[in-house]
C-alpha positions as CSV (number, residue, x, y, z in Angstrom):
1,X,85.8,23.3,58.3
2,X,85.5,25.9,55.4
3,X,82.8,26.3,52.9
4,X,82.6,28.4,49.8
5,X,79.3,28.7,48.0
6,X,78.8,31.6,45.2
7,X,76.6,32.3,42.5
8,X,75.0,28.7,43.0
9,X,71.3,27.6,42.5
10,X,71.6,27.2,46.3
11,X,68.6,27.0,48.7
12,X,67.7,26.6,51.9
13,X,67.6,22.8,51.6
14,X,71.6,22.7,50.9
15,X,72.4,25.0,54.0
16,X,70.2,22.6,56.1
17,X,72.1,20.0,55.0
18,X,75.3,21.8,55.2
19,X,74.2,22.5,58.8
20,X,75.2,19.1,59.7
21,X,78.8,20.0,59.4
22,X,78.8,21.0,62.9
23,X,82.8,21.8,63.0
24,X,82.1,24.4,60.0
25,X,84.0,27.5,61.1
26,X,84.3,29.4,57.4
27,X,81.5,29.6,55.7
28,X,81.1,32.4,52.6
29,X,77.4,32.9,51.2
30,X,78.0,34.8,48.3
31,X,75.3,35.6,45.5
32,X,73.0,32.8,46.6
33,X,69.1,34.4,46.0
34,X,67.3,31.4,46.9
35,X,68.9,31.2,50.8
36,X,67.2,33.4,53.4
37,X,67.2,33.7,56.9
38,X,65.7,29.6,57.5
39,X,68.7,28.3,56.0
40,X,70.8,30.8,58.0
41,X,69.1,29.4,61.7
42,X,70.1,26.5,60.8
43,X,73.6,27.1,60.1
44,X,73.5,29.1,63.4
45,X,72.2,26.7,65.6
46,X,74.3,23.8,64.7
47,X,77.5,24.7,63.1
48,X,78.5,27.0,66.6
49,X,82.4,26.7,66.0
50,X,81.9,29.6,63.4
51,X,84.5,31.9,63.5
52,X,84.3,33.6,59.7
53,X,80.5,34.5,58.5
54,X,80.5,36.5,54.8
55,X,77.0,36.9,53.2
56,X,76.4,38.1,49.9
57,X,72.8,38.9,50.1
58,X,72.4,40.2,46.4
59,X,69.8,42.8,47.5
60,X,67.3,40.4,48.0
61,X,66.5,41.3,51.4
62,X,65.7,37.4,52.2
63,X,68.7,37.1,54.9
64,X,68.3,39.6,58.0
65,X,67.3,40.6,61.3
66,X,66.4,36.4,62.2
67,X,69.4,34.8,60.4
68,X,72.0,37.4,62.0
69,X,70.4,37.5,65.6
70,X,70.3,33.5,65.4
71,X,74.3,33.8,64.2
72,X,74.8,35.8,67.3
73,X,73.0,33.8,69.9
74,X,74.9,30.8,68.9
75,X,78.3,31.7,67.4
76,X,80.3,33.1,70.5
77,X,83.4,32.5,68.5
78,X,83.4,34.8,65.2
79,X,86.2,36.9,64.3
80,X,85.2,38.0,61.2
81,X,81.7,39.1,60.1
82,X,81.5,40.8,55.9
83,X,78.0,41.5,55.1
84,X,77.0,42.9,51.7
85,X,73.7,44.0,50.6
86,X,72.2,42.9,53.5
87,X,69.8,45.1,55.9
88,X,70.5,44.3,59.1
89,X,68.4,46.9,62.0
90,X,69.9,47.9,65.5
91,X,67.8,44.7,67.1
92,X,70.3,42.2,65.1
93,X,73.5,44.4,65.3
94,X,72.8,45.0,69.1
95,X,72.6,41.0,69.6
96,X,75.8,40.7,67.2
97,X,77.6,43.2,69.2
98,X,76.6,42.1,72.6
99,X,77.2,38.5,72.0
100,X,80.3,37.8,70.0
101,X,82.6,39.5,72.3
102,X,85.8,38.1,70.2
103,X,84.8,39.7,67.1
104,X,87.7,41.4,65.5
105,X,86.7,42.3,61.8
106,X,83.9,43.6,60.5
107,X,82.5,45.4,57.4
108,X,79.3,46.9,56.2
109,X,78.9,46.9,52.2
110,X,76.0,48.6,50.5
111,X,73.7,48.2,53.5
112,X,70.9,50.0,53.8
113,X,69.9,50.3,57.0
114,X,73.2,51.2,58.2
115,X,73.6,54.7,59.5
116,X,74.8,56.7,62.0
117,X,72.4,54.7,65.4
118,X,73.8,51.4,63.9
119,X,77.5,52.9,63.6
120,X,76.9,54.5,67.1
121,X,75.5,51.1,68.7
122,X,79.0,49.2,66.9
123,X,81.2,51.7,68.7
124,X,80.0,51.7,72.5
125,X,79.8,47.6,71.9
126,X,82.2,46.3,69.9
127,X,85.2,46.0,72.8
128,X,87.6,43.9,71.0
129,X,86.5,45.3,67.2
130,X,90.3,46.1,65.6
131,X,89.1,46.6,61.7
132,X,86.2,48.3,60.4
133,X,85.0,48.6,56.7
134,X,82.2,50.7,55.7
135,X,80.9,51.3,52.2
136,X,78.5,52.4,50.3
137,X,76.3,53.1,54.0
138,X,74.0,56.1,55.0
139,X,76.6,56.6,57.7
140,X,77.7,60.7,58.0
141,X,80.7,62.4,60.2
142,X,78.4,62.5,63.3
143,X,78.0,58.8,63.6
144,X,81.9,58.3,62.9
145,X,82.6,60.5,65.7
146,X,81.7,57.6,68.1
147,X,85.2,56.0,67.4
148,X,87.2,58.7,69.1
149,X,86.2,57.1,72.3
150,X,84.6,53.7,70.8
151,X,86.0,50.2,70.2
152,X,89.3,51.0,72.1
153,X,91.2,48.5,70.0
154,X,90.5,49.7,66.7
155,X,93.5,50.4,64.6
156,X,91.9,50.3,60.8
157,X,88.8,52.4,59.9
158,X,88.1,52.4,56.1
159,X,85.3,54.2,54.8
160,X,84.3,54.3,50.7
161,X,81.3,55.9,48.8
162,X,79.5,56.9,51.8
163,X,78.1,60.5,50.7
164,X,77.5,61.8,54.2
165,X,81.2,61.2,55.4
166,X,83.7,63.9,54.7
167,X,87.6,64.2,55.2
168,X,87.1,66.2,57.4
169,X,86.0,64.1,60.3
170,X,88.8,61.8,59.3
171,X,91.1,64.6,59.9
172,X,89.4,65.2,63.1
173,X,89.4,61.4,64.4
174,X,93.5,61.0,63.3
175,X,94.2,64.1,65.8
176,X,91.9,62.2,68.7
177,X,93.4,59.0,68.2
178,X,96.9,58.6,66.9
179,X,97.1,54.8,66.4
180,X,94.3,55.0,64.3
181,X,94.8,54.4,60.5
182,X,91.5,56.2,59.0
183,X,91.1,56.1,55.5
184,X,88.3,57.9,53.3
185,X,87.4,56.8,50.1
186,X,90.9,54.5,49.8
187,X,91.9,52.6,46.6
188,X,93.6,49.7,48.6
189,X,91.3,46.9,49.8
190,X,91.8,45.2,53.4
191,X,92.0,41.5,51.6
192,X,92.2,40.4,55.1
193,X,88.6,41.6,55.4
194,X,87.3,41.7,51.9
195,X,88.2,38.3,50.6
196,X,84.7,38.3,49.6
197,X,84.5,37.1,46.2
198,X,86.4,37.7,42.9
199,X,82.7,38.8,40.8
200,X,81.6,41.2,43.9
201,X,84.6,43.8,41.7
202,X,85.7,44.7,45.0
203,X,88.4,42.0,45.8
């Protein structure tokens, strides 16, 4: 049901074969250079109980647009979606936020092609979204204005080391939604999101 891999002379081989575990519903790929988006199908196409997806992809820009829109054809039933260093475009977060209506938790770590469209398309789709991380993104105060009316059931936004966000569209999204808890640039990790993985420094 649960499967950890990090830091592990991993291909995509091993995530065919771990593909057979079709009641896999955790699975962390963390630090794993060798696994790209073939081994990433395959987990999507036959382990479909999936409810928690973390990737790790190290900056190798080998897991993306393919691997995420096959996760969100198939995986109707994620929660939880952590992806770091990985470059996902609008096609693959449109698909991911059209298709896994129940996803509750999501964060965006050192992502490059995150910014303010990408925020924008998360916020008019993401219906049932109630925690949002974001750091280390080309996101700015103009795409975080979408949540004053986006994702109605957000209570958590946390946003760290992105340059283009200031406090004071934090200020201004507190006085447009009250039950929102908005914090810029926080010390305290959501571990209930960013169980990631002890090396990544930021668990």
């Amino acid at each position: 049901m649960e499967i950890h891999l990090e830091r592990l002379q991993e291909s995509d081989v091993g995530l065919m074969a771990i593909s057979k575990c079709s009641g896999l519903e955790v699975f962390y790929l963390v630090k794993t250079p060798d696994c790209s988006n073939t081994g990433i199908c395959a987990i999507a196409k036959n382990c479909m109980l999936l409810r928690k997806l973390h990737i790790d992809g190290w900056r190798t820009n080998r897991i993306g647009d393919e691997g995420l829109t096959a996760i969100a054809k198939n995986s109707a039933n994620l929660v939880e979606i952590v992806l770091i260093g990985v470059n996902p475009s609008s096609t693959s977060l449109m698909a991911l936020a059209s298709n896994c209506q129940k996803l509750e938790r999501l964060a965006l770590c050192r992502c490059e092609t995150i910014g303010d469209p990408e925020i924008s398309c998360i916020a008019t789709k993401c219906m049932a979204l109630k925690k949002l991380w974001i750091k280390g993104c080309r996101v700015t105060d103009s795409g975080l204005e979408a949540f004053a009316f986006g994702c109605p059931n957000l209570v958590n936004l946390k946003v760290k080391k992105c340059k283009g966000v200031t406090n004071k569209v934090a200020d201004w999204l507190r006085s447009k939604r009250a039950s929102l808890v908005v914090n810029l640039d926080a010390d305290e990790i959501e571990p209930e999101v960013m169980d990631v993985s002890v090396s990544d420094g930021v668990a």
